[in-house]
Phi, psi and omega in degrees: 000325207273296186324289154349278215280340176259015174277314156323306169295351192275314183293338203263316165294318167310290174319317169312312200287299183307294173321319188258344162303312189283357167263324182296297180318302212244016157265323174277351174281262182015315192275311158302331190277321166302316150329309189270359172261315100039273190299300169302312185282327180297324205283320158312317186268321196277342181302325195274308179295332191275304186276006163244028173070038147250127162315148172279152185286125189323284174335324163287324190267338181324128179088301207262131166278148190232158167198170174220112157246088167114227163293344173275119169271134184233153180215122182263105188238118176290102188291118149294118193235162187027079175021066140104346205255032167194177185183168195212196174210154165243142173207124181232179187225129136264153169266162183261156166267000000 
């Protein structure tokens, strides 16, 4: 019976293990995603303030590189992922007219 309950117990950690890993993975795709949409509403609102010739806005540009190459505007947004200790970038395109 002893045998049982610590193979069980065994069974039980792993599992608690597996589970915070596959929850930490789909809080950072989560995070990515969010970014990445975060990065296309900045690239879209600043392409437009850009083809009528008004600056993009300090609020707008927070966080975010703005560029402009050729007809393309690029946004660079930076991810902080696993509270800061790893990271990534979103980066999106609007066209200019």
């Amino acid at each position: 019976m002893n045998g049982e309950r610590g193979q069980a117990t065994i069974e039980l950690v792993a599992f608690a293990a597996v589970t915070a890993m596959v929850a930490v993975g789909l809080q950072a795709v989560l995070v990515a995603w969010a970014a990445q949409g975060r990065a296309q509403g900045i690239a879209d609102q600043a392409a437009v303030m850009v083809a009528e010739g008004r600056p993009v806005p300090a609020e707008l540009r927070h966080g975010a590189r703005i560029r402009v190459r050729g007809h393309t505007l690029v946004v660079t947004l930076p991810v902080p992922l696993a509270g800061g200790l790893a990271g990534t970038t979103a980066v999106a395109r609007a066209a200019l007219p």
